[in-house]
C-alpha positions as CSV (number, residue, x, y, z in Angstrom):
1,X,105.5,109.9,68.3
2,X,101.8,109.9,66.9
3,X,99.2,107.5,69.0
4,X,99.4,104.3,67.1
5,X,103.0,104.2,67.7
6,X,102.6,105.1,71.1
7,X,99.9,102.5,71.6
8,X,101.7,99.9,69.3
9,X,104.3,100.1,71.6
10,X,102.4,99.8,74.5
11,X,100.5,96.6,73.5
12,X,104.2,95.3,72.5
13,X,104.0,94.4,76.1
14,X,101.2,92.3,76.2
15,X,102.7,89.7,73.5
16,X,104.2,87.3,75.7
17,X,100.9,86.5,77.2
18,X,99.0,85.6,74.0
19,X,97.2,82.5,75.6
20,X,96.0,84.9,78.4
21,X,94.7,87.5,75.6
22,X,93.1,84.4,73.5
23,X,91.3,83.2,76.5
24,X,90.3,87.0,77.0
25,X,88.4,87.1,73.6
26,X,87.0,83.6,73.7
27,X,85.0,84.4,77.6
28,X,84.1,88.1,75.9
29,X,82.8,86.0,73.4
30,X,81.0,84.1,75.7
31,X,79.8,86.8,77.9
32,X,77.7,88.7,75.2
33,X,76.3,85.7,73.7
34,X,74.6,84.5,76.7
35,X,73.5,88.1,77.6
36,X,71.9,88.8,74.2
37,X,70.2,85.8,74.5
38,X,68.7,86.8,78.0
39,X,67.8,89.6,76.3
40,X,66.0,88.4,73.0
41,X,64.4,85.4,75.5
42,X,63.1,88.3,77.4
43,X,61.6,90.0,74.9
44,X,59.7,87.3,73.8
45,X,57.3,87.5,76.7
46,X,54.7,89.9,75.1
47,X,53.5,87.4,72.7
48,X,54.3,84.2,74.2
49,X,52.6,85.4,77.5
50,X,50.8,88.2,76.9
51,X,49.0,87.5,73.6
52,X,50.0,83.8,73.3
53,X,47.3,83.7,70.5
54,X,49.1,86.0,67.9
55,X,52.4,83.1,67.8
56,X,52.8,82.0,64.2
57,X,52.9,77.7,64.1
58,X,54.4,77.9,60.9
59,X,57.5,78.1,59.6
60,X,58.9,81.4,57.9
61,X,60.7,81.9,54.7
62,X,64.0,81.1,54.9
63,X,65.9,84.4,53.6
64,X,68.1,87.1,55.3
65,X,64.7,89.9,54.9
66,X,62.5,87.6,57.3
67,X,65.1,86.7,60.0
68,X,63.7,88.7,62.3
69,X,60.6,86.1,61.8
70,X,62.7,83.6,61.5
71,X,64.6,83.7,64.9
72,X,60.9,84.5,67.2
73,X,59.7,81.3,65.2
74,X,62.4,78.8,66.9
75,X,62.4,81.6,69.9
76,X,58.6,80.3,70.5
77,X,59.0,76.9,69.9
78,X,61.7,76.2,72.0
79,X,59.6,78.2,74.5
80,X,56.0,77.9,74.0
81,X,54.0,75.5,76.5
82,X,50.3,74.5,77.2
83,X,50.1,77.2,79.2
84,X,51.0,80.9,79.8
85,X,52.5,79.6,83.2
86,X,54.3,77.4,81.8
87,X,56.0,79.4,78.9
88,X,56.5,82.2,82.1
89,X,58.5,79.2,84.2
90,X,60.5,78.5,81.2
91,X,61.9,81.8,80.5
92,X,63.0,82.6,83.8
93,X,64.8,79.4,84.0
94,X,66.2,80.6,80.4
95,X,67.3,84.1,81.5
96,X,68.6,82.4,85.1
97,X,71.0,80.2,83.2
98,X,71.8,82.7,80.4
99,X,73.0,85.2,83.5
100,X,73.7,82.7,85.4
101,X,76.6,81.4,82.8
102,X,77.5,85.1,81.8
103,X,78.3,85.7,85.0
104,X,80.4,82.6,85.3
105,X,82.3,83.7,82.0
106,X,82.6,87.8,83.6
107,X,84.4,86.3,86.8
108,X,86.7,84.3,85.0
109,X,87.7,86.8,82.5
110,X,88.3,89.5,85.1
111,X,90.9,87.0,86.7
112,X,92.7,86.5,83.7
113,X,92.7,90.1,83.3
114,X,94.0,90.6,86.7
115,X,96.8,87.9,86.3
116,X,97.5,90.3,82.6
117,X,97.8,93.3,84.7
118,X,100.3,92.3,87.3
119,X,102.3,90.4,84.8
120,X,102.3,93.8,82.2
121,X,103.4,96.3,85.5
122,X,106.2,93.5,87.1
123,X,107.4,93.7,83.2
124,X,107.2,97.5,82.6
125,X,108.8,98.0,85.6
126,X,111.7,95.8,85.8
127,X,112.6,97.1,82.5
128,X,112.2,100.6,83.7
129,X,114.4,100.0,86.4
130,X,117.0,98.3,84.4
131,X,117.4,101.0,82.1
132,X,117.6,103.4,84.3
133,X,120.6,101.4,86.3
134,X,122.3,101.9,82.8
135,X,121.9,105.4,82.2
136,X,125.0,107.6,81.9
137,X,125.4,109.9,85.1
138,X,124.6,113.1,83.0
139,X,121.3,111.6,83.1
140,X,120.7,112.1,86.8
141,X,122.3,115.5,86.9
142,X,119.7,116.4,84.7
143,X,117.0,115.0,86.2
144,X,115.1,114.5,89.5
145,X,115.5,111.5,91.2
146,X,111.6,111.9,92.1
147,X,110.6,111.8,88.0
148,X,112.1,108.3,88.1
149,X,110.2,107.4,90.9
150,X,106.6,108.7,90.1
151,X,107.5,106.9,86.7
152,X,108.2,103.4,88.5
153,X,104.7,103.6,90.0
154,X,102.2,106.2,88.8
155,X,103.0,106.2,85.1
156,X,103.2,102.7,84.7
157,X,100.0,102.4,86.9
158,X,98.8,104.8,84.7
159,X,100.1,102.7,80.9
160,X,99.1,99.3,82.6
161,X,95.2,100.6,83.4
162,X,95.6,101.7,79.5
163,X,96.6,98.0,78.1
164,X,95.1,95.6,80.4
165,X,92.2,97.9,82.0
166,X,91.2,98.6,78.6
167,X,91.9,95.9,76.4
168,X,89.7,93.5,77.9
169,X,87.2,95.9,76.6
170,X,88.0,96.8,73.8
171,X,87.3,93.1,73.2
172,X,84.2,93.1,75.0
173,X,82.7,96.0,74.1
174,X,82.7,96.0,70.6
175,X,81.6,92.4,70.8
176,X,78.5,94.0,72.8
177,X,77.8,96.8,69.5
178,X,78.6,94.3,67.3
179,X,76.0,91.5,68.6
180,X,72.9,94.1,69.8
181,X,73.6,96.9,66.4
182,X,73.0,92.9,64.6
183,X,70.4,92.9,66.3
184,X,68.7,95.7,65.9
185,X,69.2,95.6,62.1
186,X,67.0,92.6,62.1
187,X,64.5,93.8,64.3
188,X,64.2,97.1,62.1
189,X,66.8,98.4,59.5
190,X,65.2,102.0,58.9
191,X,65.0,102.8,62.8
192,X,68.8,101.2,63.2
193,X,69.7,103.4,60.3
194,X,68.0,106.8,62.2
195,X,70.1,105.4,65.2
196,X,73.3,105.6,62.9
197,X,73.2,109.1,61.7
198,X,73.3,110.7,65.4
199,X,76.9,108.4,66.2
200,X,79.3,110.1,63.9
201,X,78.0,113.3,66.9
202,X,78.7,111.4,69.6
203,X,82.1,110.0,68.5
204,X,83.3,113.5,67.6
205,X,83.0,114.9,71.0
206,X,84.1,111.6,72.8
207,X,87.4,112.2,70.4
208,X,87.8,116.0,71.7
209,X,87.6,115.3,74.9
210,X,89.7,112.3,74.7
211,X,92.4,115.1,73.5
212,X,91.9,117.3,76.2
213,X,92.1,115.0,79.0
214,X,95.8,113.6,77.5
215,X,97.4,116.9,77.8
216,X,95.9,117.7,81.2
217,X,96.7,114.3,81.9
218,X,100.5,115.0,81.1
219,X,100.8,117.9,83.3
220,X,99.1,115.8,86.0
221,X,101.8,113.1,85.7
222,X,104.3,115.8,85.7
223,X,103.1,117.6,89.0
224,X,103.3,114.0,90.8
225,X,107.1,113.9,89.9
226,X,107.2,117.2,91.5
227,X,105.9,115.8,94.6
228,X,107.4,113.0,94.6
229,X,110.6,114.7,94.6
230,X,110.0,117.3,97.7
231,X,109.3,114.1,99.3
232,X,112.7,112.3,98.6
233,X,114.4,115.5,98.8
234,X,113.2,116.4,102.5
235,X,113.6,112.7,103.6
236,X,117.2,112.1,102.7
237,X,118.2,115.8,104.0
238,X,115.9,115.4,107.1
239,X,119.0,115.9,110.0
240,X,119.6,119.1,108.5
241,X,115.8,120.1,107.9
242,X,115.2,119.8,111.4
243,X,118.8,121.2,112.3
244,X,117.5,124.5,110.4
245,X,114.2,124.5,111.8
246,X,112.8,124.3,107.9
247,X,109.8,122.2,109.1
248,X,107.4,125.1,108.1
249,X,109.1,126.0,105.2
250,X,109.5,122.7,103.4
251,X,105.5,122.2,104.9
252,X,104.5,125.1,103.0
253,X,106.4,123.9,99.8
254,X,104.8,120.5,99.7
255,X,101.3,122.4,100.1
256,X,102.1,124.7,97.5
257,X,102.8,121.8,95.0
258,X,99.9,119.6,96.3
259,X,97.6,123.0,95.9
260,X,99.3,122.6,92.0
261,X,99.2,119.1,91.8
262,X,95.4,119.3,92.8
263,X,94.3,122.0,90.9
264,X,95.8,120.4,87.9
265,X,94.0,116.7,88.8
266,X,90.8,118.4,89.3
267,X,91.0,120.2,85.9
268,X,91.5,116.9,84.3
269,X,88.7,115.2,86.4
270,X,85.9,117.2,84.6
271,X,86.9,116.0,81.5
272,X,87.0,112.3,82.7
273,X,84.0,113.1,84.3
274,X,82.1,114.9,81.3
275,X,81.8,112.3,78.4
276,X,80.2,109.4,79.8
277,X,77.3,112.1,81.2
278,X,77.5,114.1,78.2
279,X,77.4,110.2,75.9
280,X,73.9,109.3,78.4
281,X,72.2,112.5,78.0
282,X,72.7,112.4,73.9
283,X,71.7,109.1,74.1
284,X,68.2,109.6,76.1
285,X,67.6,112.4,73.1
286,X,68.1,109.6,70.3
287,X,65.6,107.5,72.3
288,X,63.4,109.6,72.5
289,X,63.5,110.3,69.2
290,X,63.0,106.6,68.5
291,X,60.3,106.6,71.1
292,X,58.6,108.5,69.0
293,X,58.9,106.6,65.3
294,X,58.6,103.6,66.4
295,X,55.7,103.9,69.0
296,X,54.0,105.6,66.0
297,X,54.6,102.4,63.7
298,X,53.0,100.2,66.5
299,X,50.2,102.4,67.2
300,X,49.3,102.5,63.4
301,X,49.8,98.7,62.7
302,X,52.6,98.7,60.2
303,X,54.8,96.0,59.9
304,X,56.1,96.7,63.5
305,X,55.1,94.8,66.1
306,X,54.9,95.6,70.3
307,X,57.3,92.6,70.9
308,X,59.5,93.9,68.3
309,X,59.4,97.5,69.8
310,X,60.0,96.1,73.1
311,X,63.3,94.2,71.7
312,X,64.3,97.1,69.8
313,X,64.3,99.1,73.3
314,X,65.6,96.8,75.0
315,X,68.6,96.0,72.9
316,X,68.9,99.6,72.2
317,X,69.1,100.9,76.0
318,X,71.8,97.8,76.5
319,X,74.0,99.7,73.9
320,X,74.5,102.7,76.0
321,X,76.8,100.7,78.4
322,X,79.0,99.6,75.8
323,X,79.0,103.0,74.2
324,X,80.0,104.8,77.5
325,X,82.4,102.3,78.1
326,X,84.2,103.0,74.9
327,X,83.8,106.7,76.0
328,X,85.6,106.0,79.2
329,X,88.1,103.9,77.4
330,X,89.3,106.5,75.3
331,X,90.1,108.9,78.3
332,X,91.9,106.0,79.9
333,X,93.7,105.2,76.8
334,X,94.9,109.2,76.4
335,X,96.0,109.0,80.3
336,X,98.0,105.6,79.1
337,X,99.4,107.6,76.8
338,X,100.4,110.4,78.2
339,X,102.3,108.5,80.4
340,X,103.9,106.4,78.0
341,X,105.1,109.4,76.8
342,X,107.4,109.6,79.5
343,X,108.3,106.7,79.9
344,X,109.4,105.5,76.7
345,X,111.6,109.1,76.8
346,X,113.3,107.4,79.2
347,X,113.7,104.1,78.0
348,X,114.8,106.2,74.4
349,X,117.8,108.0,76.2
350,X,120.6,106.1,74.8
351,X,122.1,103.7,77.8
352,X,125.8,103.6,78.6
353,X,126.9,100.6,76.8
354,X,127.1,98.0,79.7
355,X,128.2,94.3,79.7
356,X,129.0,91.6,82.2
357,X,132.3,91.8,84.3
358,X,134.8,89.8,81.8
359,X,138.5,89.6,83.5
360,X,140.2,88.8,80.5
361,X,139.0,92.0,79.2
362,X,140.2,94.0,82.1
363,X,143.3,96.1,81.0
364,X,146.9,94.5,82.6
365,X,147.6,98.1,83.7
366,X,151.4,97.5,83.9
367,X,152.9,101.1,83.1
368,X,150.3,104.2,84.2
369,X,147.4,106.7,83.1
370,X,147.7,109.6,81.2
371,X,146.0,112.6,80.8
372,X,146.8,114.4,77.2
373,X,145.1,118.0,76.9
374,X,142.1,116.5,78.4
375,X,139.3,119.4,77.8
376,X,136.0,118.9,79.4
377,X,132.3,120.8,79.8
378,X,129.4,119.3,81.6
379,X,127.0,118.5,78.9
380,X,124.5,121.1,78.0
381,X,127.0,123.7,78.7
382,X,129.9,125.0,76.7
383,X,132.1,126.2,79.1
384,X,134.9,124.2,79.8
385,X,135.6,123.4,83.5
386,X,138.9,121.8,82.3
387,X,141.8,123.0,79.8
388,X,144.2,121.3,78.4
389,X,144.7,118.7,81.6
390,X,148.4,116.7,80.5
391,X,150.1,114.7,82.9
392,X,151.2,111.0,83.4
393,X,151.3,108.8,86.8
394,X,153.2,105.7,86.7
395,X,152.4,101.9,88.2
396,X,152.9,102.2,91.8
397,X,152.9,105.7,92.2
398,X,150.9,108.9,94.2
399,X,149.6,111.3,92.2
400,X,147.6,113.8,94.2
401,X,145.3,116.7,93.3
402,X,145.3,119.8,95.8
403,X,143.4,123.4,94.6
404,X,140.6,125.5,95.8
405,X,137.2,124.3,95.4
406,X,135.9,124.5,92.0
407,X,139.1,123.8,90.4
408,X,138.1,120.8,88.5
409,X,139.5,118.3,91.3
410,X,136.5,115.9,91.3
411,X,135.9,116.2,87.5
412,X,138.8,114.8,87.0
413,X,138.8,111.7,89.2
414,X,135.0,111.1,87.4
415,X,136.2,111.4,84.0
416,X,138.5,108.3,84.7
417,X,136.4,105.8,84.8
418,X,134.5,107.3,82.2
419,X,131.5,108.9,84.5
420,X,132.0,111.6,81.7
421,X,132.7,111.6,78.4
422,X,135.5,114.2,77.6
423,X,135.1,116.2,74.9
424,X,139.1,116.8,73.4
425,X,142.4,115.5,74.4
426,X,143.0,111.7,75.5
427,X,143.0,109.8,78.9
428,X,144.9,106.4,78.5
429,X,145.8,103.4,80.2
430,X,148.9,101.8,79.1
431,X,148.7,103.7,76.5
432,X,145.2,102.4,75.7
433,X,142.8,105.3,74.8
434,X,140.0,104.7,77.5
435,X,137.2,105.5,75.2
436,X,137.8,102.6,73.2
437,X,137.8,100.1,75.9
438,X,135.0,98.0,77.5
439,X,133.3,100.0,80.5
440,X,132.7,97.5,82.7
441,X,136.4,96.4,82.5
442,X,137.6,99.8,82.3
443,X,135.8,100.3,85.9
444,X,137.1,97.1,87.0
445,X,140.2,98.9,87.4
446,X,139.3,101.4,90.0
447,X,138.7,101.4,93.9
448,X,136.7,105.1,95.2
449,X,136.2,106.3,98.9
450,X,134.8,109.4,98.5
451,X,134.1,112.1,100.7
452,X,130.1,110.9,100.4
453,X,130.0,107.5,101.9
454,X,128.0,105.2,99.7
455,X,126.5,102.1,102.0
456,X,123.0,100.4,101.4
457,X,120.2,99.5,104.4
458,X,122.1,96.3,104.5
459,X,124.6,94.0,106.6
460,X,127.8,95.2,107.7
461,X,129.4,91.9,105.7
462,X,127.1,92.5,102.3
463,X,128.0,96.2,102.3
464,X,131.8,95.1,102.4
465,X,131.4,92.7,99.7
466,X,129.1,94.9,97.4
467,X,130.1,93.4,94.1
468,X,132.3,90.9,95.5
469,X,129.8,88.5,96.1
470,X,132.0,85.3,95.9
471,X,133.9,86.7,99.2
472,X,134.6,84.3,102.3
473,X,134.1,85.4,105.8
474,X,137.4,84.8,106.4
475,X,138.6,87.8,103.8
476,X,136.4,89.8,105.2
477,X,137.6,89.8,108.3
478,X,141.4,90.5,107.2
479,X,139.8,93.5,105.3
480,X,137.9,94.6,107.8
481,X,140.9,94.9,110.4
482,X,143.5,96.0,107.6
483,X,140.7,99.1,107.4
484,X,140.9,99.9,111.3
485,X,136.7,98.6,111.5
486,X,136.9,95.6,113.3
487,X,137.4,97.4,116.1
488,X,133.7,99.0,115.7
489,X,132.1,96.1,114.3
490,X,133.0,93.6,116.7
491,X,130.8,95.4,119.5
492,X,127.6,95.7,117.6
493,X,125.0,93.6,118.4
494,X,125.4,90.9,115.6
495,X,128.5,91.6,114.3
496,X,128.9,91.4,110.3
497,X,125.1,90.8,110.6
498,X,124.1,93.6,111.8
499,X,121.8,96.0,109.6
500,X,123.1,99.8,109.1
501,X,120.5,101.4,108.2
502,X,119.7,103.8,105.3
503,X,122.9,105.0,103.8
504,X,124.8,103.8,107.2
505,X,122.6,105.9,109.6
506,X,123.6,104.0,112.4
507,X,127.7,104.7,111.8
508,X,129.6,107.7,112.4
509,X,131.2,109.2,109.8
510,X,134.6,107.8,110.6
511,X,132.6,104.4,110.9
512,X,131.2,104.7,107.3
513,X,134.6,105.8,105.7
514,X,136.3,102.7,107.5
515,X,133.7,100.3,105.9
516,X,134.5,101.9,102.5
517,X,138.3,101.7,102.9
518,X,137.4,97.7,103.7
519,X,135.4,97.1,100.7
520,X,138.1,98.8,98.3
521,X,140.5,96.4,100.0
522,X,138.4,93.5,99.1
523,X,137.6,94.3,95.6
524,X,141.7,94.7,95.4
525,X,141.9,97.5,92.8
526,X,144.9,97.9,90.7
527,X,144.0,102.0,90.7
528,X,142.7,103.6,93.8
529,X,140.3,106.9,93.8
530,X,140.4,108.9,97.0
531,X,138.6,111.6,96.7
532,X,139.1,113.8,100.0
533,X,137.8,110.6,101.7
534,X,138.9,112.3,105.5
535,X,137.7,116.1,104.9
536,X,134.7,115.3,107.4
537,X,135.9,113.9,110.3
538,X,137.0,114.9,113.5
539,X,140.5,114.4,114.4
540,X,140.4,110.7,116.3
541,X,138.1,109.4,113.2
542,X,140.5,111.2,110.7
543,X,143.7,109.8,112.5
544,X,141.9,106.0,112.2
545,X,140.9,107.1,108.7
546,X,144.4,108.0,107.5
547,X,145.8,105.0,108.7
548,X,143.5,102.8,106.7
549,X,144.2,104.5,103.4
550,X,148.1,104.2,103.8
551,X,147.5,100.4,104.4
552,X,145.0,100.7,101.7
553,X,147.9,102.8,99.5
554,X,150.3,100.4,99.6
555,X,151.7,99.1,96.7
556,X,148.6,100.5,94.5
557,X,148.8,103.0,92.3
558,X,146.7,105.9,93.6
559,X,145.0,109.3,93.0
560,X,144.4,111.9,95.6
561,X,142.0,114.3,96.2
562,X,143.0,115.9,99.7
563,X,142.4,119.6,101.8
564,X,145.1,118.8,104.0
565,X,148.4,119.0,102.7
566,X,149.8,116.9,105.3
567,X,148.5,113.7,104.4
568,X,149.6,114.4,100.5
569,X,153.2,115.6,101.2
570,X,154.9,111.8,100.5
571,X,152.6,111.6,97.2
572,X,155.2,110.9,94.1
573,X,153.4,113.7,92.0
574,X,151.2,116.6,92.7
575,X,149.2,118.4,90.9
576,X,147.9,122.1,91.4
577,X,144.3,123.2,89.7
578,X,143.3,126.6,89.5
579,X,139.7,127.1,87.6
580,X,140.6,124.4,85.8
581,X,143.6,124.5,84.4
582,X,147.1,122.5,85.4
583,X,149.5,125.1,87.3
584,X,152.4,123.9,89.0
585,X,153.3,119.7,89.0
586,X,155.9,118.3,91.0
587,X,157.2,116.6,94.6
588,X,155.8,118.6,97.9
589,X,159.6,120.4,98.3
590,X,159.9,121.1,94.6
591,X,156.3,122.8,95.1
592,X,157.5,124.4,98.6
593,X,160.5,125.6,96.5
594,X,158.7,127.2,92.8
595,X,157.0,129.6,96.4
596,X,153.8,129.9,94.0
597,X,150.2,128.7,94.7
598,X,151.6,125.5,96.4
599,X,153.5,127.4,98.7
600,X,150.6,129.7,99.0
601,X,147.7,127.1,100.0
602,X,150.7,125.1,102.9
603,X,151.3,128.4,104.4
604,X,147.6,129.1,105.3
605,X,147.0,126.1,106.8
606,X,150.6,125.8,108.5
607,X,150.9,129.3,109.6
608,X,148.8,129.1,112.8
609,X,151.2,125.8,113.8
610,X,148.6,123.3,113.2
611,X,149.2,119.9,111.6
């Protein structure tokens, strides 16, 4: 995507705050009016002060070749008093209020410009977040969960600074040129003109180092998501860095990537740093230069007076402000972009198609789901992890999955409500090919415990009813006991109030699977997902466990991941995967009797007499 796009898209952002923007220009506006006219009042001292004699009384030609005359005419008379003091008192009250009202104008266009910025960011960013709460889960397998992060905050930071750190500006600014190169023209066209030829220069090196400092820029952005991820990384697997005793190593990782992430800013730092410098110094060489004509002009009487070499300077030294500010701007607006870069790649990857929960959409589910040669490979691979998957599990019944690990076990339970897309064969619903039904409905159907707990730094009661926001106390409650976690959560300290901390720190792992089993019961799921929601537990929490999935079992239709064959051996239908591929199907004693992998997998873990 070339610049203007880039930018055009940026600014696209700053459209719902027009009245903000219009005020913007009309204080910019403001702003360099009252300062050039500090300015021109200020050069009219020489005369009116100095050499109050030399003041024409009458009144110029009116045409646009004498309005240089025509403006230190009124200038004088609006001015000039009976005396020097006078004229002195006046145009210091003059360049008082002229400064005194810019001022006024600066402060209350910086606070408009403040109210732009936060307003742009809280926009960028809830969109940001919203589309990346609709992105497919291939999208997080692929990426860090740090990019999305340094994204939320630095990138935007850095797109934000671009639009409303600049814009103001770029209104400003060019309103500054625009008034003081007027100026100047008046004053004297042929030293204005000399003035002219030395820009294109300047505007060709701001423009190669504005290039230079978006792709270091890029990389800059990108080494921050690195960081940001070793942070998030080592913070959610803290128990078992410390466990390890990885504290050095995962020390000397961050420092390695802050040495990059340093090296990289620095690099892109000199550039930032080089053109307003580099913009000053050419600058002092033009003046010189102009020093030079124009002192000569005064010095030899021509048609160039001291008061107009004065305002010439004076108006000419004011434009290098303006000129290194567009200098600046440029880097800023290359770091914008850079960033935006990034961003909008994200906001481009095409969302899952989500809509709001509509129950009359949600399939009746009154017969079963099928699997039909269901072929599958994570994307941006081609190997399949699944081939040819076929087999049907009726309303009411227990299907359950047993293999080694690696045998496609998981995939499967994630390609049912459609985490994946599958890439040959058909998974229906009552007969209803999943892929052409509604996701949100289609997920509707399905309750998970998984092995991985999911709970949020919330309340026992609102981690229950995640998603089920219109539940009483009262239902809560009967799912909480039905689970087996009443008996936990009645002894903490507030009850259903009290916090769990990140990810249910303050549970045990029994704890945390109970509060799942609750909150599937609540939601009330016509199909249930368990997907080896016992294999890390001790005994007494898996005993507790078990017993809130067969009252969570009942009457549901249900598909089972599980290690131990025990707790599958009443299931209506099992399944055996090896790398991938359907093996043997059929009731745990017509499994025990075919004496092949089934057989295989119960006598290892029955041999030693265990249950």
């Amino acid at each position: 995507m070339n610049n203007f796009k880039l930018y055009g898209r940026m600014v696209k952002y700053l459209k719902p705050y027009g009245l903000m923007l219009l005020s913007t220009v009309i204080l910019s506006f403001c702003v360099v009016t009252f300062e050039s006219l500090s300015l021109w009042f200020t050069g009219s001292l020489i005369n009116t002060i100095f050499k109050p004699g030399s003041v024409s009384i009458s009144i110029p030609t009116m045409s646009i070749g004498n309005l240089n005359e025509i403006l230190k005419y009124w200038s004088y008379k609006l001015i000039q008093r009976n005396s020097s003091f006078e004229s002195l008192k006046l145009i210091c009250i003059f360049v008082i209020i002229f400064f005194l009202f810019k001022n006024l104008f600066t402060y209350l266009k910086s606070l408009i410009t403040f109210n732009l910025l936060f307003f742009v960011s809280r926009d960028f960013r809830n969109e940001l977040y919203g589309h990346a709460l609709i992105l497919p889960v291939t999208y997080y397998d692929r990426n860090h969960s740090g990019d999305i992060l340094s994204m939320m905050f630095n990138d935007i930071a850095a797109i934000n600074n671009s639009l409303t750190g600049t814009f103001e500006k770029l209104i400003t600014e060019p309103l500054r040129l625009l008034f003081f190169i007027s100026i100047l023209i008046i004053i004297n066209p042929v030293l204005t003109l000399i003035v002219f030829c030395i820009y294109p220069v300047l505007g060709v090196l701001i423009a190669q180092i504005g290039k230079t400092v978006r792709r270091r820029s890029r990389r800059s952005l990108e080494s921050i998501s690195g960081l940001s991820s070793i942070m998030n990384e080592t913070v959610q697997c803290i128990r078992a860095v410390k466990m390890f005793n990885m504290n050095e190593f995962e020390e000397n990782r961050f420092k390695k990537e802050n040495q990059h992430f340093t090296k990289i800013n620095f690099r892109t730092q000199i550039y930032n740093a080089l053109s307003s410098p580099l913009t000053e110094t050419l600058g002092v060489l033009m003046v010189a230069g102009l020093l030079w004509f124009g002192g000569r002009d005064v010095l030899m009487g021509k048609n160039f007076t001291a008061e107009d070499f004065l305002r010439f300077l004076a108006f000419l030294f004011m434009m290098f402000q303006p000129l290194k500010s567009l200098s600046s701007i440029n880097n800023t607006i290359q770091n914008g972009l850079a960033a935006s870069e990034r961003v909008f790649s994200l906001m481009d990857t095409p969302p899952e198609l989500i809509t709001k929960v509509n129950e009359s959409a949600v399939p009746v589910f009154n017969h079963g789901l099928r699997f039909d040669n269901v072929g599958f490979s994570y994307p941006g691979t081609n190997e399949e992890v699944l081939h040819d998957i076929s087999f049907e599990i009726k309303k009411g019944q227990i299907g359950a999955l047993v293999g080694s690990s690696g045998s496609g076990k998981s995939t499967i339970l994630d390609l049912l409500p459609r985490f994946y897309e599958i890439q040959k064969g058909v998974i229906s619903v009552d007969g209803i090919d999943t892929k052409t039904m509604d996701l949100v409905s289609l997920r509707n159907l399905f309750g998970i415990v998984s092995q991985e707990t999911i709970l949020f730094n919330a309340s026992v009661f609102e981690n229950i009813t995640y998603g089920m926001n219109n539940a009483s106390r009262e239902q809560v409650l009967e799912v909480a006991q039905a689970a087996q976690a009443w008996e936990f959560i009645d002894k903490m300290p507030q009850g259903l109030n009290t916090i769990i901390g990140e990810r249910g720190v303050m549970l045990s792992g029994g704890q945390k699977q109970r509060l799942s089993i609750a909150r599937a019961l609540l939601k009330n799921p016509k199909i249930l997902i368990l997907d080896e929601a016992t294999s890390a537990l001790d005994t007494e929490s898996e005993r507790l466990v078990q017993n809130a999935i067969n009252t969570l079992m009942q009457n549901r239709t249900a598909l089972v991941v599980a290690h131990r064959l025990s707790t599958i051996s009443h299931a209506d239908t099992i399944l055996v995967l090896e790398d991938g591929r359907l093996t043997e199907q059929g009731t745990h004693e017509e499994l025990l009797r075919l004496q092949k992998r089934y057989k295989y997998l119960y006598d290892i873990q029955f041999s030693s007499g265990a249950v």
